[in-house]
N, C-alpha and C positions, 0 to 999 in steps of 0.2 A: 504494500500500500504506500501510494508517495504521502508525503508530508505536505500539510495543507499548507497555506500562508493565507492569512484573511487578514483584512484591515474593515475595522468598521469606525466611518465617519460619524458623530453626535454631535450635537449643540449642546453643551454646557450639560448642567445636572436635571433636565428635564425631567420628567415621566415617561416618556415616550423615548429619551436616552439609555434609561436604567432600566427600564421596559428590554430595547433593543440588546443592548449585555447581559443580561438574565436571560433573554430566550436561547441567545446565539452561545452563550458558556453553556448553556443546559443542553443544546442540540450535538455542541462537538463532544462533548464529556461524554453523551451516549452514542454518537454513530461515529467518531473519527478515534476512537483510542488510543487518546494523547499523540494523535500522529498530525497535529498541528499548533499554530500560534498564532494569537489575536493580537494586533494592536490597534488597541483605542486611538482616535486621532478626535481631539476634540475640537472644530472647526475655527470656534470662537478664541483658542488659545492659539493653535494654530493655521491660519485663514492662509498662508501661501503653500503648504501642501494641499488645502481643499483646490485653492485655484490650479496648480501643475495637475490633481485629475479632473479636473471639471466637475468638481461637485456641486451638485444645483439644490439638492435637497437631503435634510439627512431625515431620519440614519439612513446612509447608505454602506453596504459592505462590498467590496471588491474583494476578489477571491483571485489572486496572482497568480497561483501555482495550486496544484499540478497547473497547467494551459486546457480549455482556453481562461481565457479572463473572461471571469462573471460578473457582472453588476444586479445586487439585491435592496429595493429599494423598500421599505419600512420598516415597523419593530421586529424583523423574524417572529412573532407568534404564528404565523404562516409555514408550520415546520413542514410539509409536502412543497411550499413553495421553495423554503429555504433550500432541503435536500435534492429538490430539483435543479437550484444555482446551482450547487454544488458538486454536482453530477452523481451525485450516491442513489438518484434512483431515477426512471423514467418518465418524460411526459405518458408513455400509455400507462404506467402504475397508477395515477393520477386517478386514471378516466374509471 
């Protein structure tokens, strides 16, 4: 299994931030087994990494590696959406 690298973008100490890291720590803890790494980028603190990937809204998570590059955009409570970015499972699983 490769090693994931996720970055997930927040504004500040929102609801809907702390929301976002509680779904997304609880998702990798159960379906990636310790086979990646989060970093928090908080937009507000820092606003010229938001601009280098065109962040337009958070929370956003960009998913680096494995490839391709995913972009997920809201609180991951959406865990078939999440693991969809993520390619751990399929759009027909879904349906």
């Amino acid at each position: 299994m490769s090693k994931y690298i996720l970055k997930l973008y927040i504004t500040g100490n929102s609801v809907k931030s702390q929301r976002a890291i509680a779904n997304l720590l609880r998702i990798c803890q159960e379906e990636l087994d310790q086979q990646y790494s989060v970093e928090i980028i908080d937009v507000l603190e820092q606003p010229d990494l938001a601009e280098e990937e065109k962040i337009l809204v958070t929370p956003t998570l960009i998913k680096q590696l494995p490839p391709p590059l995913q972009r997920i955009i809201g609180d991951m409570s959406n865990t078939q959406k999440v693991l969809l970015g993520l390619d751990l499972i399929s759009r027909e699983m879904i349906n």
